[in-house]
N, C-alpha and C positions, 0 to 999 in steps of 0.2 A: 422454213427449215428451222433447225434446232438452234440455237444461242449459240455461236461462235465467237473463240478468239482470240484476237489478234494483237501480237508483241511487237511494236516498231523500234527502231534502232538506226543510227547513223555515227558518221563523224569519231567514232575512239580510236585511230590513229596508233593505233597496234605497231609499234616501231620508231613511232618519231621522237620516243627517249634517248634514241642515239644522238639526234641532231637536236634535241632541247631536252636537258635533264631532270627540266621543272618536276614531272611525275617521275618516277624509277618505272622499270620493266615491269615488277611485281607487282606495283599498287595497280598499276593500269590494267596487266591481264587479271586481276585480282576482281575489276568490275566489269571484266568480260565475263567470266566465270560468273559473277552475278547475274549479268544478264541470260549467260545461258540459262542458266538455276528458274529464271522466269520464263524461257524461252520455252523449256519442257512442260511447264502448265499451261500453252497456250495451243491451239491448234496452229496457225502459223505465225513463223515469224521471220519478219522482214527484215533486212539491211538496204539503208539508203544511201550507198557506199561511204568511200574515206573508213573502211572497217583497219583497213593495213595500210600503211605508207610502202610503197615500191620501191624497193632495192636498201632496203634498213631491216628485214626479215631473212635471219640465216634459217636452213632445213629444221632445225631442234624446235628454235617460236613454232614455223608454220605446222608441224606434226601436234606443236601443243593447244594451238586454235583449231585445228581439223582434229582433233578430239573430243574437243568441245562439241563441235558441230556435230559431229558424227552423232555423241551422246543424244543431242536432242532430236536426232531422226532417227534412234534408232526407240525412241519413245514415244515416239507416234507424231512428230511436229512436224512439218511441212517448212522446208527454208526457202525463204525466196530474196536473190541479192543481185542489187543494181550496182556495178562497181563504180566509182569517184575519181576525180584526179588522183588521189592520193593510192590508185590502185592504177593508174595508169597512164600517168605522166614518166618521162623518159629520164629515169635516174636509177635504171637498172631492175632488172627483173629480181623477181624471186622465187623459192624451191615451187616448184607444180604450176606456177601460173597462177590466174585466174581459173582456168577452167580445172584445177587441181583442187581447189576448196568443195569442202564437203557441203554442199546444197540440193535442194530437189532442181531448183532452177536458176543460173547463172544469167542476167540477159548480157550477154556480151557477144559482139561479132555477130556478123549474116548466118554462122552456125545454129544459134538459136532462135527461138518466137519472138514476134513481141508481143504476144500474150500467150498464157496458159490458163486454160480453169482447175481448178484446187480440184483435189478428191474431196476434199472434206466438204463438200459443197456448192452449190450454185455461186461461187467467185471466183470472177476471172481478173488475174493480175496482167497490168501491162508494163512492161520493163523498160522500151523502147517509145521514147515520146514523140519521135518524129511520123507526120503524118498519120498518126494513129487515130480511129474513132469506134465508138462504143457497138461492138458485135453483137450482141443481144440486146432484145428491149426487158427480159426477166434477169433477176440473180443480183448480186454486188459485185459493181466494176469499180477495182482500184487503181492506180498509177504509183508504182512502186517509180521516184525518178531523182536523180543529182542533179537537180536545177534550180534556174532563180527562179522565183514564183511571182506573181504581181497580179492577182486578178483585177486591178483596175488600168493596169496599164495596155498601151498597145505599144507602145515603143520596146524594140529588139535588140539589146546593146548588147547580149549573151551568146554566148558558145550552144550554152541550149537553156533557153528562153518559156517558161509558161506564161503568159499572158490573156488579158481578156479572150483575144482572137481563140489562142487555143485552146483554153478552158471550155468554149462553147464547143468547138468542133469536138475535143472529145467526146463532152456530154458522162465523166466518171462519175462516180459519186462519191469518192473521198482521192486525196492525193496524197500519198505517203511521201517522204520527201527531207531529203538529205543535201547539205553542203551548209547551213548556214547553221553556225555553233551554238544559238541561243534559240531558245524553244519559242515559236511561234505559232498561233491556231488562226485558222482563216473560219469566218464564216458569209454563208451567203444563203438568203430568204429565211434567216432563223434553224440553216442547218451547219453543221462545220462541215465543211469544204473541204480542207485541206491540213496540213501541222506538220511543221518542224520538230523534231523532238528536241535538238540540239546536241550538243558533246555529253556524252555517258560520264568525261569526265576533262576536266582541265586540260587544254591545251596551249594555256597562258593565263598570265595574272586577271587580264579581265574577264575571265572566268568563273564569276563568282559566285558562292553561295549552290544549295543542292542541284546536283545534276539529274536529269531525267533519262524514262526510258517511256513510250505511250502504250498504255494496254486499250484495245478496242474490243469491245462487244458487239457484234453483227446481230441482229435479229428480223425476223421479217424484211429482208433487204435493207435494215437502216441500221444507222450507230445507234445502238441504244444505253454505251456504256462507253465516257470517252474519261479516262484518269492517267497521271503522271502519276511513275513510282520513282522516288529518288534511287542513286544504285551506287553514286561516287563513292571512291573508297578516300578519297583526302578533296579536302575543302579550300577552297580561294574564299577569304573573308572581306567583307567590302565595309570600310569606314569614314566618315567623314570630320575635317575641323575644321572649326571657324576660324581665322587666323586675328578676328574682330581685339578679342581680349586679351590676344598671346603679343608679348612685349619682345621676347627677343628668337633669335633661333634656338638658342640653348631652351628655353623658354617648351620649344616645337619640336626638337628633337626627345627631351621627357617624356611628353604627349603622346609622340610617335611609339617611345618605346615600350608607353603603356598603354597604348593602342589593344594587345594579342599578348600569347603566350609566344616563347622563343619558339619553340618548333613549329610553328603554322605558319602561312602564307597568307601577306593580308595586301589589300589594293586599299591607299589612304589617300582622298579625294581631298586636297588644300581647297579651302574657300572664304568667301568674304575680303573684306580688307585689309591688306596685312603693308605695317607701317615698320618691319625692319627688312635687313637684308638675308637671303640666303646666300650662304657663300660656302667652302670645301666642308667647312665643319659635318654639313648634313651627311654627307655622304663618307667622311671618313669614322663617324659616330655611330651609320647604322649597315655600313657592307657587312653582312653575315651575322648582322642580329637576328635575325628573323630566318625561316629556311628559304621564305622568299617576299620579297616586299618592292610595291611599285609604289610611287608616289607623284600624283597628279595636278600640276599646280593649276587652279581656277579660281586665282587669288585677285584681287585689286588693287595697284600700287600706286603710290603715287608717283610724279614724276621724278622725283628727288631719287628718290629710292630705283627706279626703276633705271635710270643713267648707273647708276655706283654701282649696281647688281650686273646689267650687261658690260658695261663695261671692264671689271676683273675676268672674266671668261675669255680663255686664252683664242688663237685665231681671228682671220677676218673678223669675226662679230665684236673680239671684243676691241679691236685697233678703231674699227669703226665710232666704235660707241665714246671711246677715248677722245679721238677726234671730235668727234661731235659737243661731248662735253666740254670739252678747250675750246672750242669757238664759242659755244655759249658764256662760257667765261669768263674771254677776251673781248668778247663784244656785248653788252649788256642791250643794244639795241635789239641783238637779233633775234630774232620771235620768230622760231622753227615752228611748223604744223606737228607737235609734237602727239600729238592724237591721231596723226595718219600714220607717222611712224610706229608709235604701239599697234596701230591696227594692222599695220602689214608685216608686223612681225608675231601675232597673236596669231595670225591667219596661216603663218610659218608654221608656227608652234602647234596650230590644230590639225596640221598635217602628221603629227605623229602623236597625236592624244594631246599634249601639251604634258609631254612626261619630265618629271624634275629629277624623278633618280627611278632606277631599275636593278633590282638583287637581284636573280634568280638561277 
């Protein structure tokens, strides 16, 4: 067959500016609208759900993305869309539904297949991952799915799961594939297998750096053209300091605010060894400097430092920590495992990044 192809897509969260205002409405449908723009130069193009968040879409947005859509099937594109949590989790419908978006093919509900073959060709798309296996031995079979993917694993901890086990019984030969926000490419015998495109565009500070969309070229049944277009319309900047040579906070907070320019978004990654304390300053120094700024602390402290720093932090943590320093200090014998303590609270702290402060 002729050289086909194909525009993949997941995860831009069409809505969810109401409930995190990190992007606005404009900048985001702004790289919808891009992707469409690529969408009509490709024979099809897919969504790997999470395109809309559910019940954050009033009639106006959704007539302004089923326009979009429309546009690019009325250009000859073929749409095919696997909806996500974020189209279908219980926080409130929106105007037409699901089956109200403009696509060739929606896999949604016992209503529809779970495979079609394209006009444009000998490829059959499969929307529907459960118990599915590859219908023809001719053509290109894809799996359009919102799932976790793990071709080495056999272990099943998912809602809907691809693993070793399934990957064989389908037998596709690429998996198109939405839910996980950061671009991934699977390969296997020296062919790609599978790819995450990830978020078309920021859905948090970890976010960072150019966002993708996957263009694929189909040829004689094989990919013979696998490229990422970037498409973001604003950027999450990702930076790093060493805290080695930095003397004080005032010192770090500088640093920080010479990090970017004011109106960007930056993620600033603390590291190395850092021999003062931080305490309110950082955070009364840099709220609304930046339009949005995370900061990660994966610093090393010593102990000295590491007592005076939790312990001013108001709450449980910091009574604890108070406590604990007074007895060290009333008792000179007493020799705490003060290395198990940083580790069980490090281990606290990686439970939400080890975030030291959050703008956004």
């Amino acid at each position: 067959m002729d050289t086909l192809k194909i525009l993949l897509t997941s995860d831009i969260h069409l809505g969810i500016e109401r409930l995190n205002p990190l992007i606005s409405r404009e900048e985001r449908f702004n790289t919808f609208k891009n992707i469409a723009s690529l969408a009509a130069e490709h024979d099809i193009f897919l969504m790997a759900g999470d395109i809309l968040h559910a019940g954050l879409i009033e009639k106006t947005y959704f007539d302004d993305i089923n326009n979009e859509l429309t546009d690019i099937i009325e250009k000859g594109t073929e749409i095919y869309f696997t909806p996500g949590t974020g189209e279908m989790e219980q926080q409130g419908s929106f105007p037409g539904g699901i089956s109200g978006l403009k696509t060739t093919c929606t896999f949604s509900g016992d209503k529809n297949p779970a495979m079609i073959k394209s006009e444009k060709g000998d490829i059959f798309i499969y929307g529907t991952p459960a118990d599915i296996t590859r219908k023809e031995k001719n053509g290109f079979h894809l799996g359009l799915f919102y799932a976790d993917f793990s071709p080495q694993s056999t272990e099943n901890n998912e809602a809907v799961f691809i693993g070793k086990k399934e990957i064989k019984q389908m037998n596709l030969d690429f998996f198109a594939l939405g839910r996980n926000h950061g671009f991934r490419l699977f390969r296997f015998s020296e062919r790609i297998l599978g790819a995450y495109p990830g978020s078309p565009e920021p859905c948090s500070l970890d976010e960072c750096g150019e966002r993708f969309v996957i263009s694929i070229e189909i040829e004689d049944n094989k990919i013979s053209s696998f490229k990422r277009i970037p498409v973001n319309t604003v950027t999450v900047f990702s930076h790093e300091i060493d805290c080695a040579p930095v003397s004080s906070e005032k010192e770090l907070i500088m640093l920080i605010k010479d990090a970017g320019k004011r109106d960007t978004m930056n993620r600033i990654e603390l590291c190395g060894p850092r021999n003062f304390i931080i305490g309110k300053s950082l955070s009364e120094e840099l709220t609304g400097y930046y339009r949005g700024l995370k900061i990660i602390d994966k610093t090393d402290v010593p102990q000295k430092i590491f007592l005076e720093e939790h312990s001013s932090v108001s709450g449980f943590k910091g009574i604890f920590f108070r406590n604990f320093s007074e007895s060290i200090r009333l008792n000179p014998h007493y020799n705490p495992d003060y290395m198990l303590i940083k580790e069980l609270l490090s281990d606290s702290d990686s439970k939400t990044g080890g975030i030291l402060f959050c703008d956004s």
